[in-house]
Structure formats: C-alpha cells, structure tokens
C-alpha positions as CSV (number, residue, x, y, z in Angstrom):
1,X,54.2,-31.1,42.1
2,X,56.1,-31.3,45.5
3,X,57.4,-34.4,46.9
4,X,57.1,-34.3,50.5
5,X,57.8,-36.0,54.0
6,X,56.2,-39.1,53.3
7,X,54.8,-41.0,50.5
8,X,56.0,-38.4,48.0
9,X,53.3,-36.3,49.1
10,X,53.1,-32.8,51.0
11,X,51.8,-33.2,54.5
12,X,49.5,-31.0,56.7
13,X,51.8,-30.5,59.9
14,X,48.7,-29.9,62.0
15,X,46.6,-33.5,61.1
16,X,49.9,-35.1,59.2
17,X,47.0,-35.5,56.2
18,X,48.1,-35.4,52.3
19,X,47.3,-31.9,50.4
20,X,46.6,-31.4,46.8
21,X,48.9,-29.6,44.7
22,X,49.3,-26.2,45.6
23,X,47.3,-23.7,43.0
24,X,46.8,-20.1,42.1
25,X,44.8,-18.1,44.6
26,X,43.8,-14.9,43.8
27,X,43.7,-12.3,47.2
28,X,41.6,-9.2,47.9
29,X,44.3,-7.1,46.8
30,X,44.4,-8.8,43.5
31,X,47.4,-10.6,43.9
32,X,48.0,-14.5,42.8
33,X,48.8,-16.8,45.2
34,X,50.2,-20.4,45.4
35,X,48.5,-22.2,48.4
36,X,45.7,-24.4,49.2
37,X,43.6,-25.4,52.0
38,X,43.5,-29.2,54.1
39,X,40.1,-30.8,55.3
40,X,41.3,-30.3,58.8
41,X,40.9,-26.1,58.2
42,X,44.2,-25.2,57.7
43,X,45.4,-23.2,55.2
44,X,49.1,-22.6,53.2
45,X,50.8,-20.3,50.9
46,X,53.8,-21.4,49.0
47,X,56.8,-18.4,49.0
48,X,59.2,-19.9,45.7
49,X,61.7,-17.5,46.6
50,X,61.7,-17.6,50.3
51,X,62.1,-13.7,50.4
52,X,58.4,-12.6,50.4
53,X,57.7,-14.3,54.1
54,X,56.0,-10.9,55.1
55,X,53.6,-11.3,51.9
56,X,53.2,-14.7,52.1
57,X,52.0,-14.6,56.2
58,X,49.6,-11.5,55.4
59,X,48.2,-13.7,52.0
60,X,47.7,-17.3,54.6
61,X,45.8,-15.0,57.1
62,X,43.7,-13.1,54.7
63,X,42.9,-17.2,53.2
64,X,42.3,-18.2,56.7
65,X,40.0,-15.4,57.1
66,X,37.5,-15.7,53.8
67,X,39.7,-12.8,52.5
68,X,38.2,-10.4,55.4
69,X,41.8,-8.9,56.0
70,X,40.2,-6.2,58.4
71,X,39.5,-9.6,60.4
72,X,42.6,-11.3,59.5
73,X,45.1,-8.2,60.9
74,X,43.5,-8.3,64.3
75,X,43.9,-11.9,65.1
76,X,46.7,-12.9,67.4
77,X,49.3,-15.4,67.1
78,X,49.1,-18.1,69.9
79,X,45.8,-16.7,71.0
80,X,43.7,-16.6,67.9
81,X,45.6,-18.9,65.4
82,X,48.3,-21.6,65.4
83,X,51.1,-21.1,62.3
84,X,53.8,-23.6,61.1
85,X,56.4,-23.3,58.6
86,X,58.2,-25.8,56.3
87,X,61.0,-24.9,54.6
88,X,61.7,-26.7,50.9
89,X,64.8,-28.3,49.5
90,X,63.9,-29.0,46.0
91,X,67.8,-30.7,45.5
92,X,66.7,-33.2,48.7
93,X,62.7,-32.7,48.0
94,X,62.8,-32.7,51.7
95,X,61.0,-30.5,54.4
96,X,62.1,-29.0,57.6
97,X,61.7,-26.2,60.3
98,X,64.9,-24.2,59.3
99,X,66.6,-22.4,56.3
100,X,68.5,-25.4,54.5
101,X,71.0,-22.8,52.9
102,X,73.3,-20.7,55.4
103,X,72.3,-17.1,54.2
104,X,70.0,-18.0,51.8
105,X,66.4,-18.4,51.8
106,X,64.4,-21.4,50.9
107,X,61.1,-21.9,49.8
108,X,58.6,-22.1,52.2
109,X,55.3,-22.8,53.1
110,X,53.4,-21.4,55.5
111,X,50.6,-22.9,57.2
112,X,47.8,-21.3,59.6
113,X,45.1,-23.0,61.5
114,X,42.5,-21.3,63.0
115,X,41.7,-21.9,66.6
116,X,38.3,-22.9,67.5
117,X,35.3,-19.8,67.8
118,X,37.9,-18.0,66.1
C-alpha cells in the first residue's frame, strides 16, 4: 500500500479523489503492469524503479486507450490528453513533481487523463 498526500491515501492529481491500491495490469503486449484507474477517467502506472518512464508512459496510454495502442501512439500531449507525474519517496511516503534523489530516480507514477471527444 502507498501512503500518500493526504489522509494516508494516494490522490488523483486531476480530481484530488482517493485511489485504490495499485494492481497488476496485464498490457497488449503481454506485459504486467502496476496501475489503476480513478472515477474521474484517469488512469496511472506505477514505475518501482523510476528507470522504465518510457515503458511506463507507452503502458498509461495504451490503459487510457482500452489497450488500442495504434490509437494510443497517435494521440498528442496537450492536444489529446493531459499527463501528470508524482514522484515517490518511500523513506518520507511523500509525493512530489521532481526526482527526490540528486541522480537517482524515484518511483513514479504516471497519470493520463483523457480530454473530452478524445
């Protein structure tokens, strides 16, 4: 479990509303997944190791996208979809924008939101 920004729980940063747990997703390309979904229609992947951020942004569109990833590689950022990013400090269990290691990578979660019609 994750202790987040308020109430020891993980926030959506687009509706501020409490997630579940994060839990094993399996993508198209057979690959498992920690992430999840909020009732607002955003969706999130959890990178452990902060070094798969590439991985992680192609696996949070594809979830966005039903799995369609022909769909999910043409969206644009800004234009199509909104994405946020929270970096975890498990020593703190704190949240933020940046890297909370000099040189190192944190864990992160990546968030996308879908714009309307989109």
């Amino acid at each position: 479990m994750f202790i987040g920004q308020t109430d020891n729980v993980l926030n959506c940063p687009f509706c501020e509303s409490p997630l579940e747990d994060t839990h094993e997703i399996m993508t198209r390309f057979g690959n498992m997944v920690s992430g999840g979904k909020c009732s607002c229609g955003a969706v999130f992947v959890f990178d452990r190791s902060g070094h798969n951020i590439g991985d992680a942004y192609v696996d949070v569109l594809g979830l966005a996208c039903d799995g369609d990833m022909d769909r999910a590689l043409s969206l644009a950022p800004d234009e199509d979809y909104e994405i946020k990013e929270l970096s975890y400090n498990s020593r703190r269990n704190k949240f933020g924008r940046e890297s909370f290691k000099r040189g190192k990578p944190s864990p992160v979660f990546l968030f996308v939101k879908l714009k309307e019609g989109k």
